[in-house]
PQR file with spaces between the fields and no chain letter, atoms N, CA, C, O and H, PARSE charges and radii, in Angstrom:
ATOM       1  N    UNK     1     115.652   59.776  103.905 -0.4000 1.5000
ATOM       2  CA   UNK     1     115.726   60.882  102.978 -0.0000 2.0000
ATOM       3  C    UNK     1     114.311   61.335  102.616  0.5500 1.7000
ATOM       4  O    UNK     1     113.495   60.544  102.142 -0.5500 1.4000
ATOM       5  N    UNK     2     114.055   62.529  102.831 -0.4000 1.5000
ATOM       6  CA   UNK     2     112.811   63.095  102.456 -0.0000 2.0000
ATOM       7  C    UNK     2     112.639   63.650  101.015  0.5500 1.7000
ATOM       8  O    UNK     2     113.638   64.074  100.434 -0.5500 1.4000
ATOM       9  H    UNK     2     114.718   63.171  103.215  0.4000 1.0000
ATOM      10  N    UNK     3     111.663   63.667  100.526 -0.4000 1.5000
ATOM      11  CA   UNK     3     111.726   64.017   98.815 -0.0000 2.0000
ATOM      12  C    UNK     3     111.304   65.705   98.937  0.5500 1.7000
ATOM      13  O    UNK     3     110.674   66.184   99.880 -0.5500 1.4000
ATOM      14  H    UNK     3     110.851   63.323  100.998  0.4000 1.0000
ATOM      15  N    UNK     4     111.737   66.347   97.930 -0.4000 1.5000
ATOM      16  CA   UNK     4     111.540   67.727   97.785 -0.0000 2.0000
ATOM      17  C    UNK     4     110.190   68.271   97.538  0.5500 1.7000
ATOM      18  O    UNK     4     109.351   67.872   96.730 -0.5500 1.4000
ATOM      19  H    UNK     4     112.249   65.958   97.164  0.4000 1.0000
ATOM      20  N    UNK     5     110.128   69.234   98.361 -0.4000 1.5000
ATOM      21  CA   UNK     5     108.535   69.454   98.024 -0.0000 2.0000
ATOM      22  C    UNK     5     108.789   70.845   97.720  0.5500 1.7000
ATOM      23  O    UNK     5     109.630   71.598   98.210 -0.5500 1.4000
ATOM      24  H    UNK     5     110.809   69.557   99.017  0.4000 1.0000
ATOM      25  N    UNK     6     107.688   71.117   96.590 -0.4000 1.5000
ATOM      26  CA   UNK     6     107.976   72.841   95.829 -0.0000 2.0000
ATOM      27  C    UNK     6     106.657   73.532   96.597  0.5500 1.7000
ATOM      28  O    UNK     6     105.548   72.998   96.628 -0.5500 1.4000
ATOM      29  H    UNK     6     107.004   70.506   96.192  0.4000 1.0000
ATOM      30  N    UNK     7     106.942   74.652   97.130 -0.4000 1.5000
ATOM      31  CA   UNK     7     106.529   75.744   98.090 -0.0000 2.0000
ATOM      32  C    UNK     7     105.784   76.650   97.273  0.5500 1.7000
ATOM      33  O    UNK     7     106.511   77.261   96.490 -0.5500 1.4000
ATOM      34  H    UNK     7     107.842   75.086   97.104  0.4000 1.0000
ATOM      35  N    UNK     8     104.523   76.945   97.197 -0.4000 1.5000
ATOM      36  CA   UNK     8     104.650   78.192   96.325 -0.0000 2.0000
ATOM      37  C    UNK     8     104.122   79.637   97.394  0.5500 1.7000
ATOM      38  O    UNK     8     102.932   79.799   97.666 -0.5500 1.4000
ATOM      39  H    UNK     8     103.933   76.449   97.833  0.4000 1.0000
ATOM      40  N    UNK     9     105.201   80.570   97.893 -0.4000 1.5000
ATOM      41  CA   UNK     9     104.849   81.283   98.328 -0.0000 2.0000
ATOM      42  C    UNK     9     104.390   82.720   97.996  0.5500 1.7000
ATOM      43  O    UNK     9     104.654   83.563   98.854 -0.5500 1.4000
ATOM      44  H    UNK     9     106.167   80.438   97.671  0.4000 1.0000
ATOM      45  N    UNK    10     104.016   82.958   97.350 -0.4000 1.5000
ATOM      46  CA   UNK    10     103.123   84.156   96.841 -0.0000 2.0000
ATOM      47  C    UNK    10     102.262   83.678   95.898  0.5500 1.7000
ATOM      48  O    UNK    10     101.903   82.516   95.709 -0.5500 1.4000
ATOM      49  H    UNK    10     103.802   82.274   96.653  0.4000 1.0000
ATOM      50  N    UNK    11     101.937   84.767   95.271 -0.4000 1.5000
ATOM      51  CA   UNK    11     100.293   84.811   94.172 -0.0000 2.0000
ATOM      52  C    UNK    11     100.441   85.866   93.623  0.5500 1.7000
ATOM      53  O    UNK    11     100.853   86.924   94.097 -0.5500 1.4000
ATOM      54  H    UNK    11     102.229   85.711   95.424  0.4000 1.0000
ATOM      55  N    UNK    12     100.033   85.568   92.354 -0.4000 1.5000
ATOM      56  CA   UNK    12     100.087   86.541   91.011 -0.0000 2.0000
ATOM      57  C    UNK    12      98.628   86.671   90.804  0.5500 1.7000
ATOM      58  O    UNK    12      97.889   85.687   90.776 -0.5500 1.4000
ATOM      59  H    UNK    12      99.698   84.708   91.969  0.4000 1.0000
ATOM      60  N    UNK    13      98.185   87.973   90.649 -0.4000 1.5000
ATOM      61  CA   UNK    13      96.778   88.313   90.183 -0.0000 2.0000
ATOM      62  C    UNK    13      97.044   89.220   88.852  0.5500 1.7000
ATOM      63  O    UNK    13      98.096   89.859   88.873 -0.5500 1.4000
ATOM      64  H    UNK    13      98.785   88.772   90.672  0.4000 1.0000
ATOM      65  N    UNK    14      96.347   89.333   87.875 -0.4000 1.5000
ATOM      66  CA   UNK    14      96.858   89.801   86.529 -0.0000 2.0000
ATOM      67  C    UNK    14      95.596   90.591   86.342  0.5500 1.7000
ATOM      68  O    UNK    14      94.535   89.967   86.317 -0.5500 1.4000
ATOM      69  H    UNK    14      95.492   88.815   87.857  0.4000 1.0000
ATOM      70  N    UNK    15      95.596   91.814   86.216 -0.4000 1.5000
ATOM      71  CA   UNK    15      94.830   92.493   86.175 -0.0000 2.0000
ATOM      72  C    UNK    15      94.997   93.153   84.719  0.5500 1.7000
ATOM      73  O    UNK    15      96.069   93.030   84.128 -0.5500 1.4000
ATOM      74  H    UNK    15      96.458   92.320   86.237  0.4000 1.0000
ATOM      75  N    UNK    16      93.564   94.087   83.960 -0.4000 1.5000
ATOM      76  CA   UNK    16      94.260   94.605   83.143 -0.0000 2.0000
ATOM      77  C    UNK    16      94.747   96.120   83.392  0.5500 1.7000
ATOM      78  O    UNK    16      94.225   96.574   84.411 -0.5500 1.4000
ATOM      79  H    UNK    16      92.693   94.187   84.441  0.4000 1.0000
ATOM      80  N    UNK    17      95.646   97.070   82.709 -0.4000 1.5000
ATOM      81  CA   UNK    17      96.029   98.443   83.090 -0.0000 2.0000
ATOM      82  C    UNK    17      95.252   99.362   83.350  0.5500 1.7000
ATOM      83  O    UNK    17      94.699  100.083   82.520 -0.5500 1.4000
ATOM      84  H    UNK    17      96.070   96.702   81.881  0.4000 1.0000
ATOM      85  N    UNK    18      95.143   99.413   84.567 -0.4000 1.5000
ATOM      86  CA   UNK    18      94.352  100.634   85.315 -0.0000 2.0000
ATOM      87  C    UNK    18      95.573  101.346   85.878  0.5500 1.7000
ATOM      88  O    UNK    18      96.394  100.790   86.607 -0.5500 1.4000
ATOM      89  H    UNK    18      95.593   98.827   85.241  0.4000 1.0000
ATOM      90  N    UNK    19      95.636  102.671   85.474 -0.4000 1.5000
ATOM      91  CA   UNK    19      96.575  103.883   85.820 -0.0000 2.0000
ATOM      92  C    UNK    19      96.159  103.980   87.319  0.5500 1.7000
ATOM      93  O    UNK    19      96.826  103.599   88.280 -0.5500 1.4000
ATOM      94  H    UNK    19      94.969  103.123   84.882  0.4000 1.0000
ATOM      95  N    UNK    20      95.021  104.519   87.333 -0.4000 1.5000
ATOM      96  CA   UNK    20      94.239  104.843   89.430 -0.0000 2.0000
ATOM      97  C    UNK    20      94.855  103.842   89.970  0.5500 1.7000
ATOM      98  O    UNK    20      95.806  104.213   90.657 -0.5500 1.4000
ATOM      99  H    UNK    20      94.479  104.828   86.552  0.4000 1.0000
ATOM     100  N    UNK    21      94.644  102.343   89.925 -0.4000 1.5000
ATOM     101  CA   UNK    21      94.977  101.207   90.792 -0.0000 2.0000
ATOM     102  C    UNK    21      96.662  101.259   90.448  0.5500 1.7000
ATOM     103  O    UNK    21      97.159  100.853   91.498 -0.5500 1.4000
ATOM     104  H    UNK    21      93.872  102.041   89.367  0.4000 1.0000
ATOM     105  N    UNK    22      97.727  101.542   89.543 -0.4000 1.5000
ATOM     106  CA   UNK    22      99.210  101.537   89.401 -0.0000 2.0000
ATOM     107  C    UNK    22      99.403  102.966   90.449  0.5500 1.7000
ATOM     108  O    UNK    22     100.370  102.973   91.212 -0.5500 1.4000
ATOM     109  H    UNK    22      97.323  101.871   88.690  0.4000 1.0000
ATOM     110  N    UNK    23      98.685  103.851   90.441 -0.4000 1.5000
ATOM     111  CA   UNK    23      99.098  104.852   91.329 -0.0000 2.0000
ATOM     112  C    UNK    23      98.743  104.469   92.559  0.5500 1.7000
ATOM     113  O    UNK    23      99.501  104.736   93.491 -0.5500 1.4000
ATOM     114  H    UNK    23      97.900  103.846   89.822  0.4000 1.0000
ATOM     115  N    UNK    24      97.749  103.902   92.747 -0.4000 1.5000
ATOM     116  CA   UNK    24      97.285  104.059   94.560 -0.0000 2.0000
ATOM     117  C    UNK    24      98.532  102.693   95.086  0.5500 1.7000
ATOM     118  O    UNK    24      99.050  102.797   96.198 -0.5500 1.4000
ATOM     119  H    UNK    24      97.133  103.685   91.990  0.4000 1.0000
ATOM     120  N    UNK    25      98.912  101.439   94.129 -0.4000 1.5000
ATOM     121  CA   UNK    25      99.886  100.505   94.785 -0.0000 2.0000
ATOM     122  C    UNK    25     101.140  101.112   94.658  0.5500 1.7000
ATOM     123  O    UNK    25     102.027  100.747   95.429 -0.5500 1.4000
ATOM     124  H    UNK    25      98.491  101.355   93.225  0.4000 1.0000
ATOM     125  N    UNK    26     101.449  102.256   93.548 -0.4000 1.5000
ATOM     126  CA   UNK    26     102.806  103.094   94.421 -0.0000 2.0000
ATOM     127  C    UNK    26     102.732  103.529   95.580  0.5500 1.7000
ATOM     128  O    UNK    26     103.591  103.155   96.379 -0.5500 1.4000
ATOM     129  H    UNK    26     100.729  102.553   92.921  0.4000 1.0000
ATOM     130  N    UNK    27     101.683  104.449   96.013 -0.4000 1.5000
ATOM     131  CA   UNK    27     101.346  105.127   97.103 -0.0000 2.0000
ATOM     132  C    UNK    27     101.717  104.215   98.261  0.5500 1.7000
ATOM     133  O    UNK    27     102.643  104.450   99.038 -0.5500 1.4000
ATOM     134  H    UNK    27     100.986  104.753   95.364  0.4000 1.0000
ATOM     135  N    UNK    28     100.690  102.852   98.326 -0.4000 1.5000
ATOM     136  CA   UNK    28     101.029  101.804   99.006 -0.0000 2.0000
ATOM     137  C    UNK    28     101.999  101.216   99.261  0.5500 1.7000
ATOM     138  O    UNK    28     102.295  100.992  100.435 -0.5500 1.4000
ATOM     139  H    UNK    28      99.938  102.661   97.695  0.4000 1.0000
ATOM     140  N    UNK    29     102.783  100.793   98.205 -0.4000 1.5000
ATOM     141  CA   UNK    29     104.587  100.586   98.308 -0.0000 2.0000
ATOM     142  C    UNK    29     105.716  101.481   99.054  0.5500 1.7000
ATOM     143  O    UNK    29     106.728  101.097   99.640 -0.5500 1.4000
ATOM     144  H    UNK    29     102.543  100.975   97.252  0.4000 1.0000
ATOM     145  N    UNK    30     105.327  102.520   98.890 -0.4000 1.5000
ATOM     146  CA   UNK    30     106.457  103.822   99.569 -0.0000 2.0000
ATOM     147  C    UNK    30     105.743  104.388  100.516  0.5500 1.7000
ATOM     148  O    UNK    30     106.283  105.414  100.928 -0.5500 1.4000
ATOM     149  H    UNK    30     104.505  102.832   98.413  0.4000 1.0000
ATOM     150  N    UNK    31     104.429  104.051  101.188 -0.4000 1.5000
ATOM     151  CA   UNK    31     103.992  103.705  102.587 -0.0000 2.0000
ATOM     152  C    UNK    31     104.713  103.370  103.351  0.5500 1.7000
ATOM     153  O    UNK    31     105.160  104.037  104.284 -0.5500 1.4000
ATOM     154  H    UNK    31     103.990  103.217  100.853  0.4000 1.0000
ATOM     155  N    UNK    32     105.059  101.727  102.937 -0.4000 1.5000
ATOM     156  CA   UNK    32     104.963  100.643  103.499 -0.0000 2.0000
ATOM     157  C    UNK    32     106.584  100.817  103.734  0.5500 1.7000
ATOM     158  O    UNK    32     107.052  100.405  104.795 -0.5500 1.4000
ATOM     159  H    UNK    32     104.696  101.185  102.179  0.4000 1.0000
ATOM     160  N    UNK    33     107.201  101.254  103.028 -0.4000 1.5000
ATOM     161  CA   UNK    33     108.730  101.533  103.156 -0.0000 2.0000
ATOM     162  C    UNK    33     108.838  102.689  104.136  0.5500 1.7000
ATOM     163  O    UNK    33     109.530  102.761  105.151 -0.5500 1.4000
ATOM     164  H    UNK    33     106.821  101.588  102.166  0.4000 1.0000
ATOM     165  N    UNK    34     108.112  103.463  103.681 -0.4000 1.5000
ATOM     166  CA   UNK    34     108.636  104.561  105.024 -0.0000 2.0000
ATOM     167  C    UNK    34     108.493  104.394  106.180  0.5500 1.7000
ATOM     168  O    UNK    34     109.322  104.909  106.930 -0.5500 1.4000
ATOM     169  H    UNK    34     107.549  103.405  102.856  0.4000 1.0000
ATOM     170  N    UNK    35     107.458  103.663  106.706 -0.4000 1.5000
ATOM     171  CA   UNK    35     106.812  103.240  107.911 -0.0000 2.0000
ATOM     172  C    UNK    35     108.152  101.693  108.623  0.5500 1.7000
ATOM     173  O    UNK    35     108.293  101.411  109.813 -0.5500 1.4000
ATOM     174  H    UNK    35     106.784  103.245  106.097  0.4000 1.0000
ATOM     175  N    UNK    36     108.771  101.122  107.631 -0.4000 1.5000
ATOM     176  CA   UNK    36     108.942  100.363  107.785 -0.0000 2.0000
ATOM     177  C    UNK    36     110.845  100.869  108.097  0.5500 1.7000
ATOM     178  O    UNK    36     111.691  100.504  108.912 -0.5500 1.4000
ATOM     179  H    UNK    36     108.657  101.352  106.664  0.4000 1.0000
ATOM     180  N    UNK    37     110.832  101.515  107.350 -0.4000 1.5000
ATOM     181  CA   UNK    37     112.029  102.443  107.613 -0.0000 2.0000
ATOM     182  C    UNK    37     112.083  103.529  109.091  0.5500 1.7000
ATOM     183  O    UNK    37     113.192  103.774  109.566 -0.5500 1.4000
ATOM     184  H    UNK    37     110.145  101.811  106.688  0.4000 1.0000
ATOM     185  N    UNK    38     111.101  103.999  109.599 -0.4000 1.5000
ATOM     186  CA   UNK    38     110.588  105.006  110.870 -0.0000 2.0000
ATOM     187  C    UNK    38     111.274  103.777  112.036  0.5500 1.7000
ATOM     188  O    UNK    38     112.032  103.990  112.983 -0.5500 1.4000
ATOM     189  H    UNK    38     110.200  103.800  109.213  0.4000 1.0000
ATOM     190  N    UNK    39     110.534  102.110  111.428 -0.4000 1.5000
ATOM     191  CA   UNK    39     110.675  101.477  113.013 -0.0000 2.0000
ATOM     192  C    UNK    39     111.962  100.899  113.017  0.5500 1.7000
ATOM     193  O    UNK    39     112.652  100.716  114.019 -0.5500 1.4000
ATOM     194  H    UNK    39     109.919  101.937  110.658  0.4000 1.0000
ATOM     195  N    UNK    40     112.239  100.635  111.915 -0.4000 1.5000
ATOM     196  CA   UNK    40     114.153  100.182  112.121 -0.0000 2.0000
ATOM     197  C    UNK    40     115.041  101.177  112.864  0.5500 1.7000
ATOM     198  O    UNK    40     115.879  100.885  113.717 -0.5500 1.4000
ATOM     199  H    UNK    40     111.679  100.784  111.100  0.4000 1.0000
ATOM     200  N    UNK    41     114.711  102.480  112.383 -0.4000 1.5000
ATOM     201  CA   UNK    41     115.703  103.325  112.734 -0.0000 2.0000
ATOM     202  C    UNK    41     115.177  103.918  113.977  0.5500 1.7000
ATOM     203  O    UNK    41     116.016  104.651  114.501 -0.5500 1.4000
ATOM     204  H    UNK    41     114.029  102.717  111.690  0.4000 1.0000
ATOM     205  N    UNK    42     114.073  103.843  114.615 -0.4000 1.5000
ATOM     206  CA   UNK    42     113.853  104.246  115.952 -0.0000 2.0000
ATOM     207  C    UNK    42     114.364  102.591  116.761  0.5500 1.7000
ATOM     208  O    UNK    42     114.922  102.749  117.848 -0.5500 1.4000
ATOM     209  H    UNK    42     113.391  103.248  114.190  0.4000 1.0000
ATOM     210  N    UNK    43     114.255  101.601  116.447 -0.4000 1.5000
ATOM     211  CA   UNK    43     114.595  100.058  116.951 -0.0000 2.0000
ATOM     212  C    UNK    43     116.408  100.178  117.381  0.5500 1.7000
ATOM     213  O    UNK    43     117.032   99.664  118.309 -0.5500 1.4000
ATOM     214  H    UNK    43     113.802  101.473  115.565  0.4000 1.0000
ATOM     215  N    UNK    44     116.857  101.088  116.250 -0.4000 1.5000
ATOM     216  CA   UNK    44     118.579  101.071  116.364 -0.0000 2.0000
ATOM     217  C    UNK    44     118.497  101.570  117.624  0.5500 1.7000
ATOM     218  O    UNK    44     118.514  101.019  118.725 -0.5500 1.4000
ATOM     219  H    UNK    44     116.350  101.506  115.496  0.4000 1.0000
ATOM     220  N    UNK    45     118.353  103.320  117.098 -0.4000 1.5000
ATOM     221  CA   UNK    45     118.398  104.128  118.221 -0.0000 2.0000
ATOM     222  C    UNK    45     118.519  104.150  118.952  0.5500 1.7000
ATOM     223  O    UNK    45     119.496  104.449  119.639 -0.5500 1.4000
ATOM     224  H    UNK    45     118.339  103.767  116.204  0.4000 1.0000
ATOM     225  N    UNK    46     116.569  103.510  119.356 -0.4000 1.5000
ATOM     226  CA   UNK    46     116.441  103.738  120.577 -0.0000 2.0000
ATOM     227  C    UNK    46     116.073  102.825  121.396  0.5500 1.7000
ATOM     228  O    UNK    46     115.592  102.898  122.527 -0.5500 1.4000
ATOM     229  H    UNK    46     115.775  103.267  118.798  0.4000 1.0000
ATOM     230  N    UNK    47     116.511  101.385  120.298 -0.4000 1.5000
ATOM     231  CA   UNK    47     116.335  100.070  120.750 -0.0000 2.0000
ATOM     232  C    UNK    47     114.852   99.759  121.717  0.5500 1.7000
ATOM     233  O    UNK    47     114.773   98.995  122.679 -0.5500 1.4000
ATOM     234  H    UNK    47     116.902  101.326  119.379  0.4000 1.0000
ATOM     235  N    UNK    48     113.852  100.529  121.177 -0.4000 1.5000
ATOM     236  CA   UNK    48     112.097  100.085  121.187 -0.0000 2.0000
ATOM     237  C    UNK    48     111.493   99.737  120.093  0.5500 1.7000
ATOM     238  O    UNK    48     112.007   99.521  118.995 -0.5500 1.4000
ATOM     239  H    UNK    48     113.916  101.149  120.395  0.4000 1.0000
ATOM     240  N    UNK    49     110.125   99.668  120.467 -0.4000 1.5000
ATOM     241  CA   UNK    49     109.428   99.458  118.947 -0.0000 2.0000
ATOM     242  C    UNK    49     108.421  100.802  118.998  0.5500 1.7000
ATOM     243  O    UNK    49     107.864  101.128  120.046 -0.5500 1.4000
ATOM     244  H    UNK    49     109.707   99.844  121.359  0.4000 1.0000
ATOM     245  N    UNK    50     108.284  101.409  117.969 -0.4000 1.5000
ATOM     246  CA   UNK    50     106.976  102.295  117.966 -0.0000 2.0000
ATOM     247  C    UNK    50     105.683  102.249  117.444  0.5500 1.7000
ATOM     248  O    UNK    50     105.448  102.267  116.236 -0.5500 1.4000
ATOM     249  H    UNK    50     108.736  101.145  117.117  0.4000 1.0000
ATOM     250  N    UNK    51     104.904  102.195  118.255 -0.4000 1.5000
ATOM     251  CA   UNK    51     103.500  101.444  118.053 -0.0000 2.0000
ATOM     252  C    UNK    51     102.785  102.132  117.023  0.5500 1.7000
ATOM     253  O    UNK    51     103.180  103.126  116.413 -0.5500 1.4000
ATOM     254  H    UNK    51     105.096  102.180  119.236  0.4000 1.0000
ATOM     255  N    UNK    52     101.248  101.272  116.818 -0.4000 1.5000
ATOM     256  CA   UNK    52     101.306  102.072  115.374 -0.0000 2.0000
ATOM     257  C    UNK    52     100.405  103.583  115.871  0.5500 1.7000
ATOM     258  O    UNK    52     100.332  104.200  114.809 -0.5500 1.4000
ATOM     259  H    UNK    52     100.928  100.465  117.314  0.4000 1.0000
ATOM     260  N    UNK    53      99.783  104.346  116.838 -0.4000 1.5000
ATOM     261  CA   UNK    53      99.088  105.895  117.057 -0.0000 2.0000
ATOM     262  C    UNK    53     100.754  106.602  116.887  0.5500 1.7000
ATOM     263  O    UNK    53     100.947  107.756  116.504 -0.5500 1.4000
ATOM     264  H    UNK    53      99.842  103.844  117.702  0.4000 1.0000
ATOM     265  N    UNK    54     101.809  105.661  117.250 -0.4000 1.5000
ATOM     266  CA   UNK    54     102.964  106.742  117.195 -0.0000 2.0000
ATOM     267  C    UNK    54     103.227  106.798  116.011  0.5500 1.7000
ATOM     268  O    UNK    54     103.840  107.788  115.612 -0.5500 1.4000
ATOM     269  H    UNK    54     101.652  104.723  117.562  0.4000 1.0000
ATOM     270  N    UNK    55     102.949  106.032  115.329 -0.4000 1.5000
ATOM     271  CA   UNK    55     103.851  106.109  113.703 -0.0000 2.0000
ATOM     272  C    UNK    55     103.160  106.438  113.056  0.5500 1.7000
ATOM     273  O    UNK    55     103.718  106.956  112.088 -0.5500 1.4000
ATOM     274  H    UNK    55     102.451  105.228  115.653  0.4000 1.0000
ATOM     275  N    UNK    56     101.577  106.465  112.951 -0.4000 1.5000
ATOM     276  CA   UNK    56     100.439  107.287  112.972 -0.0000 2.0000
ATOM     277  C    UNK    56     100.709  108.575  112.163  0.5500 1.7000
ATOM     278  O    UNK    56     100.635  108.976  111.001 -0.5500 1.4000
ATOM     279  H    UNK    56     101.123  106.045  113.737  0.4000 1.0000
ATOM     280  N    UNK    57     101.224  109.208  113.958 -0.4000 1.5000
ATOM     281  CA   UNK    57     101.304  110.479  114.024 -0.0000 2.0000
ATOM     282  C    UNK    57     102.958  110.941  113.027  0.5500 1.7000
ATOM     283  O    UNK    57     102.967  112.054  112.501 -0.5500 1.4000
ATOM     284  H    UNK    57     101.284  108.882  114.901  0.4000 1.0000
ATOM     285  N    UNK    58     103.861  110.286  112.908 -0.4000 1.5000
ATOM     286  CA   UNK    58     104.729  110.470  112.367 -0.0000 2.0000
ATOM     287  C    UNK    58     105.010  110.951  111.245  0.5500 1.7000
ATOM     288  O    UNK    58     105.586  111.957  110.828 -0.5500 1.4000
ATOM     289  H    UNK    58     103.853  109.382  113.336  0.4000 1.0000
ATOM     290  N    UNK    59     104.217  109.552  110.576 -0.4000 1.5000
ATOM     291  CA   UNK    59     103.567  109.556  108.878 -0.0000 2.0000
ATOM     292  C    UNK    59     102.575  110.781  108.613  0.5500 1.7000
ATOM     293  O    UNK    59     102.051  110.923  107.508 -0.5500 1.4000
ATOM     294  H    UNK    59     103.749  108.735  110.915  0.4000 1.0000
């Protein structure tokens, strides 16, 4: 029997409220979704992957 070992996978950085830096990690967040959303639904499709000058150009 092996004993449990606690994982910690991420990291918390605590910054204080900067509006510029809360806007540019939205920006970054709904990037990262759209892009990430482009390759699923070209993967269904058209069962490839699209590299990133194509998704590039997409975005």
């Amino acid at each position: 029997m092996v004993d449990s070992v606690e994982v910690i996978r991420t990291e918390r950085i605590w910054l204080k409220h900067n509006s510029t830096l809360k806007r540019l990690t939205h920006i970054s967040k709904n990037l990262y979704n759209e892009a990430n959303y482009i390759l699923q639904q070209t993967n269904f499709k058209d069962k490839r992957w699209v590299k990133f000058p194509e998704l590039w150009n997409i975005i």
